[in-house]
N, C-alpha and C positions, 0 to 999 in steps of 0.2 A: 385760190386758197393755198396757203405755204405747206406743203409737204413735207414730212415729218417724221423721220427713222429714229430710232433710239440708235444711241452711238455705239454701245456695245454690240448691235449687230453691223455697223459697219467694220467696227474692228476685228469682229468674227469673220465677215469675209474676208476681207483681206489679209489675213493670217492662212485659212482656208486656200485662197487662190495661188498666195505666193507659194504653200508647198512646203513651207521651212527649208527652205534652201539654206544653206548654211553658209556658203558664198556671195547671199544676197546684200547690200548694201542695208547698213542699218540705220543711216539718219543722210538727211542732205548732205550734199558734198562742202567743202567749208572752201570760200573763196578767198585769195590775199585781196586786200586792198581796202580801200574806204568808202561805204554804201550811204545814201538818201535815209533818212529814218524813214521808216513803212509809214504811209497813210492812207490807209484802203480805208475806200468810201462806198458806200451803198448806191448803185446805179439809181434805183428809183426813187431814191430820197433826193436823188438830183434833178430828176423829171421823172414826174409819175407816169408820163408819155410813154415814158421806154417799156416796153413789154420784154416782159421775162419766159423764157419755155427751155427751164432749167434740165435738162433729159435727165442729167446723173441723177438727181434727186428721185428718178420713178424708172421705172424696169425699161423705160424706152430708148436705150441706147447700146452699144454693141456688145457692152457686160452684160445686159439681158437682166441685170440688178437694179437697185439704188447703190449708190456709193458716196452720196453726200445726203447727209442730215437732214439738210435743210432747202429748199428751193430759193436760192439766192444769189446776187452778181455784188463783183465786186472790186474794184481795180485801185492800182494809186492815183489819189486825185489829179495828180495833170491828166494826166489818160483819162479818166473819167469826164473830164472838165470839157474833154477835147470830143470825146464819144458822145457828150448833149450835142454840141455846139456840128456836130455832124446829121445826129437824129434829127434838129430842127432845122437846119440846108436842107434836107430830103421833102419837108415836109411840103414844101415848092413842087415838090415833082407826085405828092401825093402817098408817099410814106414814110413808114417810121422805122426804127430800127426793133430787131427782136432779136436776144438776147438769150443764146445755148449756156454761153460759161466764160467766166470773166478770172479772176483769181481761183489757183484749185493747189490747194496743200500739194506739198511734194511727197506726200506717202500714196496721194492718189492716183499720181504723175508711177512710181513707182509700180503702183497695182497693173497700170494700164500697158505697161512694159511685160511685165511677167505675164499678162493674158494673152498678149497680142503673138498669132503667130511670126514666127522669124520674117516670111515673105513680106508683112503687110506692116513691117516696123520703121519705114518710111515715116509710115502716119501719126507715129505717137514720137512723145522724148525720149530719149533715154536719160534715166534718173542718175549717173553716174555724171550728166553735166548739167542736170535740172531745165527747167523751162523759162518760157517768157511767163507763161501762167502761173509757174511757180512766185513769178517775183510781181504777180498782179500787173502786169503789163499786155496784157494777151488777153482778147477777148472775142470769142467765136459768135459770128452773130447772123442774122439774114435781114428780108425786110419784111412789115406787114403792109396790106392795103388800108389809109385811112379810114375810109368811104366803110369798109365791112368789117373791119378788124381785123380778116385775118389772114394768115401766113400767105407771101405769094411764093409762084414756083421757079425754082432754079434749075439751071443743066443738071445738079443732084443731090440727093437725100443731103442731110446737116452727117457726118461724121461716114460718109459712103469712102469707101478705102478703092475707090478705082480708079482711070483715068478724067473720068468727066466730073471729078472733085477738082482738079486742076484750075487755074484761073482762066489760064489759056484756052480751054478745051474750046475747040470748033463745033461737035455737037448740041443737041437740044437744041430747041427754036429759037427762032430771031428775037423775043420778047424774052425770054428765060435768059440768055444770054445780056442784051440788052437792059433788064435789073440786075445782073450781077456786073456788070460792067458801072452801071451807076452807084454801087452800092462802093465798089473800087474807089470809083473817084471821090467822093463823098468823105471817105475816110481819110485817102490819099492829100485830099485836100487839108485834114487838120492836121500833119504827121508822120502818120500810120501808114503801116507798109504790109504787102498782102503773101502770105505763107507761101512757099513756090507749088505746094501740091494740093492747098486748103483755099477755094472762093472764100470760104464765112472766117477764117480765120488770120486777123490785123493784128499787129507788130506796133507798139509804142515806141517811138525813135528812140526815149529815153532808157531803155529797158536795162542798158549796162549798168543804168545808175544805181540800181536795187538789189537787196539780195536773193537769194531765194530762201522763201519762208515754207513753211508746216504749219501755220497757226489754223486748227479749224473750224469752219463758220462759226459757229456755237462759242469762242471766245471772243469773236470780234462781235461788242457787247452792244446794246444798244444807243448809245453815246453816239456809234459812227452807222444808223439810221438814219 
């Protein structure tokens, strides 16, 4: 079931968290050059296969809040096109792809800066040059088990700020390593390139193309369902 905040309280938090800094950055940063017009597509209107387990949208994530509206994914269509065409490769080896967050407004990008302590600011963007997520190219994901649906395990937690987030990481066992190794190539194969400190988190080669946007779920109307 889709998860459901009224927007004025996400705007309340984020007002809230940022502090009123008065130095803080007040809209995306404006890029020169000449951009793809946005065409962000709804993942599971592409394949209903793809499973969603949206965290921002429910208190299960390192904000300990919601911060988006809506429980929803969302990418520009090549990436999107390219993320089925991956999900159903895996599905040979007996899973599917699950789905943390795909396009995410740059005011959220912004939030996640101002919360994050300084030490652990590796892990998030800094809003002063936006994201791959900002420009819907960027989509954090893991796998599920066909067979019982659900979530398998990784070396660590979806959004864990430590070493064993790394792609590389040598710990966790043979098998947890071994699905996120496949999960790599799977991607890898349509594309997509893996975060240097994030297993779940793929890079659309095309990501220069785009710009970065603010648009929040709740505009992106039902037309691109």
């Amino acid at each position: 079931m889709m998860a459901l905040v009224p927007r004025h309280r996400i705007l309340l938090l984020a007002a809230l968290l940022a502090g009123g800094c008065a130095r803080a950055q007040a809209g995306p940063p404006r890029e020169p050059g000449r951009f793809r017009a946005p065409d962000l597509v709804e993942l599971t209107a592409l394949d209903p296969g793809i499973k969603l387990d949206i965290r921002y949208a429910t208190d299960r994530n390192f904000v300990g809040r919601p911060v988006y509206p809506e429980a929803r994914a969302f990418l520009q269509r090549p990436a999107a096109e390219a993320l089925v065409r991956a999900h159903r490769a895996l599905a040979g080896d007996g899973y599917g792809v699950l789905v943390f967050d795909g396009y995410r407004p740059w005011s959220i990008t912004k939030l996640f800066w101002e919360v994050t302590p300084r030490d652990k600011r590796a892990f998030v963007a800094d809003p002063r040059k936006g994201s791959k997520h900002n420009r819907g190219c960027a989509v954090d994901l893991s796998l599920y088990d066909l067979k019982s649906g659900k979530e398998v395990q990784m070396p660590s937690a979806y959004d864990e700020m430590s070493p064993r987030a790394y792609p590389s990481y040598a710990g966790g066992t043979a098998e947890e390593r071994e699905r996120r190794d496949l999960l790599r190539t799977a991607m890898e194969a349509q594309g997509f390139t893996v975060e240097p400190n994030e297993w779940w988190h793929f890079n659309c080669k095309d990501w220069k193309s785009y710009p970065i946007g603010d648009v929040p779920f709740e505009e992106l109307g039902a037309g691109k369902r």
